[in-house]
N, C-alpha and C positions, 0 to 999 in steps of 0.2 A: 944602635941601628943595625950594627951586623949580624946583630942575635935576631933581631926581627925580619930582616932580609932572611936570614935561614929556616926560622919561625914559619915566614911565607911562603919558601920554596918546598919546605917538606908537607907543608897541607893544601899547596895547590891543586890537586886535584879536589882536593873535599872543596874547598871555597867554588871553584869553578862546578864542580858538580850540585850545589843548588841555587846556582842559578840558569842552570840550565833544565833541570825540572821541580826542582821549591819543594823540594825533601831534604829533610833533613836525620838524624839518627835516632830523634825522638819517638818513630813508630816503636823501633828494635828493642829500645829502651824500656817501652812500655810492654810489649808481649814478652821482654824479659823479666819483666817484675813481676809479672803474671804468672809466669812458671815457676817464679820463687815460690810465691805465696801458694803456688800446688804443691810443688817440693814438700813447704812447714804443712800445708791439710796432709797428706799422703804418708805422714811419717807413719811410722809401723805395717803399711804394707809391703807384702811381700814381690807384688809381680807388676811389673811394667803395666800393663793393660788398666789395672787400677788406679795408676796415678796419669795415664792420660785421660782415662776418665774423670779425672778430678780436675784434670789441666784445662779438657774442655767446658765442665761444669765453671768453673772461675771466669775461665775468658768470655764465657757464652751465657753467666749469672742465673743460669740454669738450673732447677730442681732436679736430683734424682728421679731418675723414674725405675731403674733396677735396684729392689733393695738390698741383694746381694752385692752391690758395690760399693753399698754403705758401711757393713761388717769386716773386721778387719780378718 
């Protein structure tokens, strides 16, 4: 019981905060798997710009439309 008492007091603000707006960390969760999986497309490029472009292409299940951001 006192591990749970302390269980309770170090994530009280999380419990308390959804219910007070009914979020939870599952968004964060998921736009971080999202940028994994651009991370593993994006490997071998060389510059930042390309792999947000891919990061946005995944999250946004988007076609390319610059072909030059297709070549590595």
């Amino acid at each position: 019981m006192v591990k749970l008492g302390r269980t309770l007091r170090r994530h009280w603000d999380g419990i308390l905060g959804y219910y007070q707006d009914y979020t939870t960390s599952s968004m964060i969760e998921s736009i971080n798997g999202l940028l994994q999986l651009a991370k593993r497309r994006a490997r071998g490029y060389r510059r930042f710009e390309n792999l947000r472009a891919i990061a946005y292409w995944t999250a946004g299940k988007r076609a390319l439309k610059n072909p030059q951001l297709a070549t590595h």
